[in-house]
GUDOPA-602582 format. One record per residue (C-alpha): residue number from 0; x, y, z. Coordinates in steps of 0.5 Angstrom, whole numbers. Example, Ala and Ser with C-alpha at 12.3 -4.5 7.8 and 13.67 -1.06 7.14 Angstrom:
// GUDOPA-602582
<rec><k>0</k><east>25</east><north>-9</north><up>16</up></rec>
<rec><k>1</k><east>27</east><north>-2</north><up>14</up></rec>
END
This chain:
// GUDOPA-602582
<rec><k>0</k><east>8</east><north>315</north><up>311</up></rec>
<rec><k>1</k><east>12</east><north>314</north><up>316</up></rec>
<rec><k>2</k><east>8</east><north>317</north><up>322</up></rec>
<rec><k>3</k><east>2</east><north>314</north><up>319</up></rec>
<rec><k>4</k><east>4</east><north>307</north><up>318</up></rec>
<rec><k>5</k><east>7</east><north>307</north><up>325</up></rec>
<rec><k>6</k><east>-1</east><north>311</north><up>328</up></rec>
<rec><k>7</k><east>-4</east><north>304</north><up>325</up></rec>
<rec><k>8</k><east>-1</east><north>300</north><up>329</up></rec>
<rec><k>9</k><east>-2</east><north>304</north><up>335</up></rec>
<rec><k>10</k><east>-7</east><north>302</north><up>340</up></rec>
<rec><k>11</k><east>-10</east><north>308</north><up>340</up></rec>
<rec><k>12</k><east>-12</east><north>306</north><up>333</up></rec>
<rec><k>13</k><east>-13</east><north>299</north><up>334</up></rec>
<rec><k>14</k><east>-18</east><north>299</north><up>340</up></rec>
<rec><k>15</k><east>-23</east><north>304</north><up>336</up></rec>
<rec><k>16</k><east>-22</east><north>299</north><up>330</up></rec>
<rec><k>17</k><east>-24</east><north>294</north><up>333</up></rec>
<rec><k>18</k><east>-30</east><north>296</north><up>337</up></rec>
<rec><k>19</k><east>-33</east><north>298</north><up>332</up></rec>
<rec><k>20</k><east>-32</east><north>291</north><up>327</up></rec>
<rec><k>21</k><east>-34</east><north>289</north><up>334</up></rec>
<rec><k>22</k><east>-41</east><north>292</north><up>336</up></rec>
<rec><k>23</k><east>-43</east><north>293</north><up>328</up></rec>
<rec><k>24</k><east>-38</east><north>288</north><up>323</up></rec>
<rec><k>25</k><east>-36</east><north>282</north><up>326</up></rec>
<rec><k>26</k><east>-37</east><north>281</north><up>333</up></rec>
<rec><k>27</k><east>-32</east><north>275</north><up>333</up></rec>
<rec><k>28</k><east>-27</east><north>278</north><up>329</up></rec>
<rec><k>29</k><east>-28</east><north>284</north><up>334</up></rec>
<rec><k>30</k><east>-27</east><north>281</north><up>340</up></rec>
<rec><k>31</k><east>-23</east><north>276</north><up>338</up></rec>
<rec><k>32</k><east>-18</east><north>282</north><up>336</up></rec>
<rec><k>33</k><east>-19</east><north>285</north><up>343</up></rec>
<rec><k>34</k><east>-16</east><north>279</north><up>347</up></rec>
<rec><k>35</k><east>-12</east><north>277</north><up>343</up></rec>
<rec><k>36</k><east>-9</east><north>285</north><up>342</up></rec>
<rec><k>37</k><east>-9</east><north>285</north><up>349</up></rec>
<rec><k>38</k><east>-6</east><north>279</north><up>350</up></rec>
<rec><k>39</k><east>0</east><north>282</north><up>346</up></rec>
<rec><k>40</k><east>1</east><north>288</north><up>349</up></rec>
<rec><k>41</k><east>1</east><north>286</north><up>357</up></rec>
<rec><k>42</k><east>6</east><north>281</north><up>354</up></rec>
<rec><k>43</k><east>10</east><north>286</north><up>350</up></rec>
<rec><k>44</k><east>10</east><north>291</north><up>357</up></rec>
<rec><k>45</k><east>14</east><north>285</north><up>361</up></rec>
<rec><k>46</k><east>19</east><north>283</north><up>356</up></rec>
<rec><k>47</k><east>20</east><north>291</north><up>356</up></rec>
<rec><k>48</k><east>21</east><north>292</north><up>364</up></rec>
<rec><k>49</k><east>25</east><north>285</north><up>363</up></rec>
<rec><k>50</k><east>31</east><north>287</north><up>359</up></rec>
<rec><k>51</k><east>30</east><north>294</north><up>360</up></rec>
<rec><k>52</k><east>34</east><north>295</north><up>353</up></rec>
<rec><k>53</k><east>35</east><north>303</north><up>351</up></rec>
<rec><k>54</k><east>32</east><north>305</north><up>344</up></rec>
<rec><k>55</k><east>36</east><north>308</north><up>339</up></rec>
<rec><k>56</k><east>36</east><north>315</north><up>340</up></rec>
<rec><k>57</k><east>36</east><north>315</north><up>348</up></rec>
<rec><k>58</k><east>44</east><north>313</north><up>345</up></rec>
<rec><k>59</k><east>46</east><north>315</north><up>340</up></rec>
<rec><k>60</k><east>45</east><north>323</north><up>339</up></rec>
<rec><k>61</k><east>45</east><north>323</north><up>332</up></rec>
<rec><k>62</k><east>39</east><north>320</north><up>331</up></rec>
<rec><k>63</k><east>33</east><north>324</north><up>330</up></rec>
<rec><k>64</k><east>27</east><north>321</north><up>333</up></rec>
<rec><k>65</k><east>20</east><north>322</north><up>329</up></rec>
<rec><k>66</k><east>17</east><north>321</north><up>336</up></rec>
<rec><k>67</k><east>17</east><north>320</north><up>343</up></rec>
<rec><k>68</k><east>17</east><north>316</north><up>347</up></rec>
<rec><k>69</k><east>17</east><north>314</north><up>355</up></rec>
<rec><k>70</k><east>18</east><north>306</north><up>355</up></rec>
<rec><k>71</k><east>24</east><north>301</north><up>354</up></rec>
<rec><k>72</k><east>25</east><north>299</north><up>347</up></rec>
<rec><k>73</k><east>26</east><north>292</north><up>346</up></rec>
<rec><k>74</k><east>21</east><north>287</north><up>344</up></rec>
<rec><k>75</k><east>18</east><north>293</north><up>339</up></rec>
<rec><k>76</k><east>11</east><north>293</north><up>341</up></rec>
<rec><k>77</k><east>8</east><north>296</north><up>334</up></rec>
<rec><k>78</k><east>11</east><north>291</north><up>331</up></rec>
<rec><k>79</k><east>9</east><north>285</north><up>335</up></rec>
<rec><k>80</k><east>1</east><north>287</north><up>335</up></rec>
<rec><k>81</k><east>2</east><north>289</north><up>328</up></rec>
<rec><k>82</k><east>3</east><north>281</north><up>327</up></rec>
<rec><k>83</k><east>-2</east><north>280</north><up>332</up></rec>
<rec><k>84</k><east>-8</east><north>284</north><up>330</up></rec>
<rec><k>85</k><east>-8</east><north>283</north><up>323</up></rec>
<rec><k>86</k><east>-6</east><north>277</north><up>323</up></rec>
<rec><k>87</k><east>-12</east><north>275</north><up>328</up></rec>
<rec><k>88</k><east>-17</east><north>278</north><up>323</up></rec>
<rec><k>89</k><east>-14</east><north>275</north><up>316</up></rec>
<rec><k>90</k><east>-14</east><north>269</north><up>320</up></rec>
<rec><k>91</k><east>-22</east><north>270</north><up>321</up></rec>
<rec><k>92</k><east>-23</east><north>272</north><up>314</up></rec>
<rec><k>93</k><east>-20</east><north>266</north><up>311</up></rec>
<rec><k>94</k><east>-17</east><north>269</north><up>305</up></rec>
<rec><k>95</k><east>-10</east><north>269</north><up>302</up></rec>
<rec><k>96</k><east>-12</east><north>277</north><up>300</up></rec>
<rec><k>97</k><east>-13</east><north>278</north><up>308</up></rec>
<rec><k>98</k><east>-6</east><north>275</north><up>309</up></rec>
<rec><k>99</k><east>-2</east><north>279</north><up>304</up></rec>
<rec><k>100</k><east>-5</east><north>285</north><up>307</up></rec>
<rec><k>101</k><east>-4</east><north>283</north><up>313</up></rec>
<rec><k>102</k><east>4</east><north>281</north><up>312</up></rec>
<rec><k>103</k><east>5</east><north>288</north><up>308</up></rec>
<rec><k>104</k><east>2</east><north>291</north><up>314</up></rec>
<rec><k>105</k><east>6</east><north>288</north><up>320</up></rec>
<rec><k>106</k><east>12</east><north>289</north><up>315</up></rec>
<rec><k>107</k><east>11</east><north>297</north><up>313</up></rec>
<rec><k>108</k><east>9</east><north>299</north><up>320</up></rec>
<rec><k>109</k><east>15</east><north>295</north><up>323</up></rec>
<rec><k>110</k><east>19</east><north>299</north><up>318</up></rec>
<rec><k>111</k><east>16</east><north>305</north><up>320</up></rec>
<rec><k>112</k><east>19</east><north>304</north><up>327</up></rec>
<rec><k>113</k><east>26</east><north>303</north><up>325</up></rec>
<rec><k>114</k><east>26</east><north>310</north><up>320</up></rec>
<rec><k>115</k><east>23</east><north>314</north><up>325</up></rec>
<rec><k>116</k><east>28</east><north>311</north><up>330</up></rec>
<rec><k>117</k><east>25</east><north>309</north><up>335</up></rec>
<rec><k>118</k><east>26</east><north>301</north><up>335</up></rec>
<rec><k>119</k><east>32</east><north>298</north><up>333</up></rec>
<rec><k>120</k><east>33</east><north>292</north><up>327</up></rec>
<rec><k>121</k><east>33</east><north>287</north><up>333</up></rec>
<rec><k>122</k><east>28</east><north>290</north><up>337</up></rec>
<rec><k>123</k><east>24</east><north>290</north><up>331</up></rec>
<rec><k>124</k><east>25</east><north>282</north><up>328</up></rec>
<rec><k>125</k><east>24</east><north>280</north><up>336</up></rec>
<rec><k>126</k><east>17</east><north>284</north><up>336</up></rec>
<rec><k>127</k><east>15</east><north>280</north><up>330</up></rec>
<rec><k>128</k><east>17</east><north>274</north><up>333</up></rec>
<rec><k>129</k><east>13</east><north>274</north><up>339</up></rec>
<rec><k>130</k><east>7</east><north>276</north><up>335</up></rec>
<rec><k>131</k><east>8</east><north>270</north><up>330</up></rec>
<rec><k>132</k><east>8</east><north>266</north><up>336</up></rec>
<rec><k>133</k><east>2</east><north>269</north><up>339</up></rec>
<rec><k>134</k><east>-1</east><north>268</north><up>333</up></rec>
<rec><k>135</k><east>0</east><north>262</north><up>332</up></rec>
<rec><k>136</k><east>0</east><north>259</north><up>339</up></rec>
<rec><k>137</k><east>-8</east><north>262</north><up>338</up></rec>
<rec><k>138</k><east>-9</east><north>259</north><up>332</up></rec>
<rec><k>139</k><east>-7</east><north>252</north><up>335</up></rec>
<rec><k>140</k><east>-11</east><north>252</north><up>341</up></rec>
<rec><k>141</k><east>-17</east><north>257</north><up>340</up></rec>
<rec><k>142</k><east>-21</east><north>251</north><up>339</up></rec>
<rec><k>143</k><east>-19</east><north>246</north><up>344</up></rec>
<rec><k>144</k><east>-19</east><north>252</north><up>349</up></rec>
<rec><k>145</k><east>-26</east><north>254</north><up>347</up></rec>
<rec><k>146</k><east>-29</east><north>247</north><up>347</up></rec>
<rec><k>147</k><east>-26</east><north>246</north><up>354</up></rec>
<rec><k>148</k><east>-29</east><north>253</north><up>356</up></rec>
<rec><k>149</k><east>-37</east><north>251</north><up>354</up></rec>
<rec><k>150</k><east>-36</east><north>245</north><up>359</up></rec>
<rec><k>151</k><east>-34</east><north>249</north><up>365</up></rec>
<rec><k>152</k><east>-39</east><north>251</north><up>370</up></rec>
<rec><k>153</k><east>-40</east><north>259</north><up>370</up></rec>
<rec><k>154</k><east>-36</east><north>259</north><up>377</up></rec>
<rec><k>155</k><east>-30</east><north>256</north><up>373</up></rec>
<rec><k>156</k><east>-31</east><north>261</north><up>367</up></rec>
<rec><k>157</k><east>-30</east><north>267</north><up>372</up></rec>
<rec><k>158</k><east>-24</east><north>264</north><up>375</up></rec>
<rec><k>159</k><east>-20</east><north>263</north><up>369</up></rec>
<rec><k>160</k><east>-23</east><north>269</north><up>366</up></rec>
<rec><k>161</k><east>-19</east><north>273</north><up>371</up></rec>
<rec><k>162</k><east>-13</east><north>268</north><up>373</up></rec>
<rec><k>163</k><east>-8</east><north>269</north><up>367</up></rec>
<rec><k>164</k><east>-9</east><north>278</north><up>366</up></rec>
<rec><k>165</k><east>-7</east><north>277</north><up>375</up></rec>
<rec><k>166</k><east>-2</east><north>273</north><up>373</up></rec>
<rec><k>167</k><east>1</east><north>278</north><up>368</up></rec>
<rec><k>168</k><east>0</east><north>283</north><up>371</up></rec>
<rec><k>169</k><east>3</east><north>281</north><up>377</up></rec>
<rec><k>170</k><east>10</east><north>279</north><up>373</up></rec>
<rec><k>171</k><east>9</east><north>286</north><up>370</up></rec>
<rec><k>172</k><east>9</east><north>288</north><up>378</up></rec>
<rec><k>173</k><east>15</east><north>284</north><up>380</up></rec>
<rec><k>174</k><east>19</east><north>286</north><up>373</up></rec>
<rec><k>175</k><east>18</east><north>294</north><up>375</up></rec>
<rec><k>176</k><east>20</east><north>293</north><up>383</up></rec>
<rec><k>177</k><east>27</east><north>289</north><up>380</up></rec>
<rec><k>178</k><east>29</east><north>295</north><up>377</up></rec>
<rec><k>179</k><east>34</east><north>299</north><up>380</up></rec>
<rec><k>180</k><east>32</east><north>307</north><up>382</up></rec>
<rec><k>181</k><east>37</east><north>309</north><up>376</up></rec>
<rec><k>182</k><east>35</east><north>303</north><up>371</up></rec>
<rec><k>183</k><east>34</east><north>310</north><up>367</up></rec>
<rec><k>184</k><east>41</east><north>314</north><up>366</up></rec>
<rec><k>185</k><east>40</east><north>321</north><up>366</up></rec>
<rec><k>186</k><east>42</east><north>321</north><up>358</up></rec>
<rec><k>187</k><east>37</east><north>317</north><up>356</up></rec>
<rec><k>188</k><east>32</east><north>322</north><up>360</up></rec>
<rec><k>189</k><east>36</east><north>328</north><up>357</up></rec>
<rec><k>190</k><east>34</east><north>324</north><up>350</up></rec>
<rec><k>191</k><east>28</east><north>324</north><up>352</up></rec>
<rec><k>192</k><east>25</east><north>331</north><up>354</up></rec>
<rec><k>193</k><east>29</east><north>333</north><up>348</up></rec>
<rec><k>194</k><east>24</east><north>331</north><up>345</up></rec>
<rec><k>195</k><east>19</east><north>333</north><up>349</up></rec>
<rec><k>196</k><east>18</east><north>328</north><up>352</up></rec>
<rec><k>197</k><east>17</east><north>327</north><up>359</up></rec>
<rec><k>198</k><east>22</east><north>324</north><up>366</up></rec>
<rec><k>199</k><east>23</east><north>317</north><up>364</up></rec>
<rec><k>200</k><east>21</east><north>313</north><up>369</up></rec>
<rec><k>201</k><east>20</east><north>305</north><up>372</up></rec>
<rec><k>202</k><east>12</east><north>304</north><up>372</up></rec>
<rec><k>203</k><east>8</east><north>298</north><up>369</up></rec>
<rec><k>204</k><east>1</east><north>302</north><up>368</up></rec>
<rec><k>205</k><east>0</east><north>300</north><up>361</up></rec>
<rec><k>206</k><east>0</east><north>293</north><up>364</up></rec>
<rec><k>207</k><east>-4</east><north>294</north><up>369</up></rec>
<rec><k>208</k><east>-10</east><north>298</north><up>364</up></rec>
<rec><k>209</k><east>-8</east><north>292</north><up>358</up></rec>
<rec><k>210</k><east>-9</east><north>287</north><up>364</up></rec>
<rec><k>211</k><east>-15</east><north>291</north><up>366</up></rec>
<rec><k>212</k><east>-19</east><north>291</north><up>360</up></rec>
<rec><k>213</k><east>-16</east><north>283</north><up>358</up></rec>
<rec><k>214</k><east>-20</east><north>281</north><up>365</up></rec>
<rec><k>215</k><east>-25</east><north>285</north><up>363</up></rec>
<rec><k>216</k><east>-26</east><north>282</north><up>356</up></rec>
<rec><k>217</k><east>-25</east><north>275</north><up>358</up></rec>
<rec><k>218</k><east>-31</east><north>276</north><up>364</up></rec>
<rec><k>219</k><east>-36</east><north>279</north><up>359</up></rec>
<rec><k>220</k><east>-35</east><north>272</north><up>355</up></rec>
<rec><k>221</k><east>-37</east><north>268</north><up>360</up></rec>
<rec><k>222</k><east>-45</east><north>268</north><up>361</up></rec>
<rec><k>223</k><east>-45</east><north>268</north><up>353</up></rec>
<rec><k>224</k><east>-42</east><north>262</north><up>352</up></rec>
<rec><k>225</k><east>-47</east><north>257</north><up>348</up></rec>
<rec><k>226</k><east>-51</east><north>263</north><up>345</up></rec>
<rec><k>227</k><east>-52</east><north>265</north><up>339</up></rec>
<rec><k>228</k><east>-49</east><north>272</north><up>336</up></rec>
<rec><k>229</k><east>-50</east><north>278</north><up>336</up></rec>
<rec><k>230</k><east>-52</east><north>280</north><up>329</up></rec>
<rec><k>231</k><east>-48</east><north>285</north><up>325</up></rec>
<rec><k>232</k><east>-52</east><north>292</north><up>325</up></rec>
<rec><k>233</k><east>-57</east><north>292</north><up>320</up></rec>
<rec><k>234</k><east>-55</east><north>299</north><up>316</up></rec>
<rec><k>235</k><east>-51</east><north>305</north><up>317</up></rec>
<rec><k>236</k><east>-56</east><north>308</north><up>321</up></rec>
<rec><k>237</k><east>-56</east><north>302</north><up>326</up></rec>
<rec><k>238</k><east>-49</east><north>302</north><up>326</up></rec>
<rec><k>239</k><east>-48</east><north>309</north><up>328</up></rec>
<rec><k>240</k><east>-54</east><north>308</north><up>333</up></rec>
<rec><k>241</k><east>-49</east><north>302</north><up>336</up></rec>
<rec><k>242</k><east>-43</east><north>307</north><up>337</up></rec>
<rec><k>243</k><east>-46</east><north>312</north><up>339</up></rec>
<rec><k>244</k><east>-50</east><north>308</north><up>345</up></rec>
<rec><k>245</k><east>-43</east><north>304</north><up>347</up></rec>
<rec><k>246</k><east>-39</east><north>310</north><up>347</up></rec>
<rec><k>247</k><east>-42</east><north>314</north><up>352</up></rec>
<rec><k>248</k><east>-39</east><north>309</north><up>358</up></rec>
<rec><k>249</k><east>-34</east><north>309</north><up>355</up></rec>
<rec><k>250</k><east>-31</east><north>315</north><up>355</up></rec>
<rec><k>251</k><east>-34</east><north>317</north><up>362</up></rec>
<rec><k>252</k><east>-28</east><north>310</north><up>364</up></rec>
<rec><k>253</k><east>-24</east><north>313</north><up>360</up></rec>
<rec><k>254</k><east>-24</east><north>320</north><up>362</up></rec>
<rec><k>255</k><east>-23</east><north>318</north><up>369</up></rec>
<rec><k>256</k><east>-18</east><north>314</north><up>367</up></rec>
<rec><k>257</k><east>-14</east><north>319</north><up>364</up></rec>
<rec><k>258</k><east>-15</east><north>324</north><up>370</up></rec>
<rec><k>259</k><east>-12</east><north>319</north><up>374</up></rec>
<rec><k>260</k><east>-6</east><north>319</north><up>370</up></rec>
<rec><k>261</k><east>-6</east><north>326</north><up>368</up></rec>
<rec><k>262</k><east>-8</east><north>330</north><up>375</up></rec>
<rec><k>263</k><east>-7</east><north>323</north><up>381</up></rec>
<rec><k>264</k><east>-2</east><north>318</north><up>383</up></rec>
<rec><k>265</k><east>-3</east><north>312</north><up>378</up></rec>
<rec><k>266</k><east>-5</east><north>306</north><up>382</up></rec>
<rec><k>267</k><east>-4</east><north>300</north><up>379</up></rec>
<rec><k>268</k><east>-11</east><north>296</north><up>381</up></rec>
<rec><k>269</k><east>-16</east><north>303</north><up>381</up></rec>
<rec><k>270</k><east>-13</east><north>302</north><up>373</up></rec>
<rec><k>271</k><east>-14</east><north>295</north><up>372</up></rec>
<rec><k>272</k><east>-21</east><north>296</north><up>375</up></rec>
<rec><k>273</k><east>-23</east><north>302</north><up>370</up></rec>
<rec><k>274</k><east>-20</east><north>298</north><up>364</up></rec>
<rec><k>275</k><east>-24</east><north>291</north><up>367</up></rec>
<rec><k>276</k><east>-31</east><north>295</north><up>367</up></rec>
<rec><k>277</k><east>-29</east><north>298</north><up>360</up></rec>
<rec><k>278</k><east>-27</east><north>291</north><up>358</up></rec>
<rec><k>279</k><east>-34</east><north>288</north><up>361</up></rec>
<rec><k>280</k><east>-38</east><north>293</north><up>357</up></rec>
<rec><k>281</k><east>-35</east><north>293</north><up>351</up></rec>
<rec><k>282</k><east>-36</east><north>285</north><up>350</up></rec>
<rec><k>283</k><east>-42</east><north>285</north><up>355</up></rec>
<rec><k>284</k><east>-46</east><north>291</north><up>357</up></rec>
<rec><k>285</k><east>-45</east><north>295</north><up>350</up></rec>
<rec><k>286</k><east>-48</east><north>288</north><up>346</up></rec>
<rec><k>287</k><east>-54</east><north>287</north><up>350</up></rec>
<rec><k>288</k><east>-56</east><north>294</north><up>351</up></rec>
<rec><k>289</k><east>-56</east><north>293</north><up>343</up></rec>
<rec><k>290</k><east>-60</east><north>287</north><up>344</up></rec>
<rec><k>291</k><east>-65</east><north>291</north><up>347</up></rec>
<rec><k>292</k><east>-66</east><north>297</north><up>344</up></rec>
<rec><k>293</k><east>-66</east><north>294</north><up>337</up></rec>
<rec><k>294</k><east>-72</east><north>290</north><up>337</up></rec>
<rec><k>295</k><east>-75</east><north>296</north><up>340</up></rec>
<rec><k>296</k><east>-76</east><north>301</north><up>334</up></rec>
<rec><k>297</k><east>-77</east><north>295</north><up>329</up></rec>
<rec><k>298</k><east>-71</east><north>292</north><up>327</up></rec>
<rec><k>299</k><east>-71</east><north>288</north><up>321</up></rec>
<rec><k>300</k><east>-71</east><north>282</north><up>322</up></rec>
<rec><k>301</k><east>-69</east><north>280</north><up>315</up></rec>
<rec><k>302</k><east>-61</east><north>282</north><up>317</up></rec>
<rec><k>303</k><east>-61</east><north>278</north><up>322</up></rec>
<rec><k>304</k><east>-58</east><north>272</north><up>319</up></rec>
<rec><k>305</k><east>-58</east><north>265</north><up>324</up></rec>
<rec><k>306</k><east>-52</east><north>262</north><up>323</up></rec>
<rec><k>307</k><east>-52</east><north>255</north><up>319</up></rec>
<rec><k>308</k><east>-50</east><north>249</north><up>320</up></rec>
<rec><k>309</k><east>-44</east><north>247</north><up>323</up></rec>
<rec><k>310</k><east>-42</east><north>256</north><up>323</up></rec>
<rec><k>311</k><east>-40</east><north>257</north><up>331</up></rec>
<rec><k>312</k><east>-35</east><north>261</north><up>334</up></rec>
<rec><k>313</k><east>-31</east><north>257</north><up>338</up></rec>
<rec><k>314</k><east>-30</east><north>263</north><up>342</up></rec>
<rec><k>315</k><east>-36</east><north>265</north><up>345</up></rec>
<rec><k>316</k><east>-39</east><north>271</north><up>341</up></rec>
<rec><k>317</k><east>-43</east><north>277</north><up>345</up></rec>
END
């Protein structure tokens, strides 16, 4: 239960999750989701390279580790965006159910963290409160922010779109460079290639792609503001039709991305370009390629709900 509940709460299952309430469910739940995951996971990478702070079984070698991993422990980052994610989409859903789910969720996984020794008590409760804080902060001004966003002209959506992903990154950029060479003692690397896991070192990669795909999310809202949705996929054969159309560029991006990590010399602007135009797609590219094809072969315009009074997002929706 352990390994599954900590799988849920990892971005390789959070990204996929949301792309699809994105492009087939709720684009407002979806990319609001995005932003915000994000968001949380870029921060989550600073405060690691901040505090630099061990995880339990580089220290202590009578834990046995559920998992490997290459990164600093603290603040747990499966923790922080359980609170994030889910929470972002019990606040979309609005109802006391959603939110004791989402509580139960962001608790077990963050539980999972600890039994499988990968996280520490502290390392888990400060996840938990930097999620909440984010979460709230988003729930106070998404509003205000999205009001303020509509009335700007489009050069200063663009501006704003990319100013705040720079500026993490760049933190990130200077947090790495201030570690020392032997930030890792070589007891936490023999940790963890006992593992199986790989040579421990200094990178802020992750930030970069999180950054990347945060630009590129923000970038995609701009010539959306005002417009109105795009509707929900009207049956499962649209919706499958939707995955298949927008994951194809996906994964071209993400190969390529993968070979750079994989077999090249990760460079951080060559990540965040690659995890921008996959954000662009995802957000932008992959809605309007839905736009166009679907009243093409005869969408039915029964399930194309217009909004009703008073419905709107204050975050632009694709």
């Amino acid at each position: 239960m352990d390994q599954i509940l900590s799988a849920i709460g990892s971005a390789g299952f959070y990204v996929p999750f949301l792309l699809v309430l994105s492009w087939c469910v709720s684009p407002l739940m979806g990319v609001r989701g995005l932003v915000m995951l994000m968001i949380s996971g870029t921060l989550n990478e600073l405060v690691k390279l901040w505090t630099a702070e061990p995880r339990p079984y580089w220290t202590d070698p009578s834990i046995d580790p559920g998992a490997s991993v290459e990164s600093f422990g603290m603040p747990s980052g499966h923790a922080q965006n359980a609170v994030v994610v889910w929470g972002v989409l019990a606040w979309t859903l609005g109802r006391r159910a959603a939110w004791t789910a989402a509580a139960l969720l962001a608790l077990g996984i963050g539980w999972s963290r600890y039994s499988l020794g990968v996280h520490s008590p502290g390392q888990i409760l400060a996840g938990w409160a930097i999620g909440l804080a984010l979460l709230a902060g988003a729930m106070a001004w998404e509003r205000r922010l999205g009001r303020w966003w509509r009335a700007q002209t489009r050069a200063v959506r663009l501006i704003t779109a990319v100013t705040p992903p720079l500026i993490l990154l760049a933190a990130t950029f200077l947090a790495a460079r201030g570690l020392a060479d032997d930030a890792f003692p070589r007891t936490w690397t023999e940790a963890v290639l006992r593992e199986g896991g790989s040579e421990l070192r200094i990178s802020s990669d992750n930030a970069a792609t999180g950054a990347g795909f945060l630009a590129g999310c923000l970038l995609g809202l701009v010539p959306r503001a005002g417009l109105p949705p795009l509707a929900p996929a009207a049956g499962p054969g649209r919706a499958v039709l939707r995955l298949l159309i927008g994951a194809g560029p996906l994964a071209v991006l993400g190969g390529a991305h993968l070979a750079l990590v994989n077999f090249g010399t990760p460079y951080a602007p060559a990540l965040f370009a690659l995890a921008a135009a996959a954000g662009l797609w995802a957000v932008l590219g992959a809605p309007a390629v839905f736009r166009r094809a679907e009243p093409a072969m005869g969408e039915d315009k029964a399930h194309r709900r217009l909004p009703r009074p008073g419905e709107r997002s204050d975050l632009p929706e694709p």
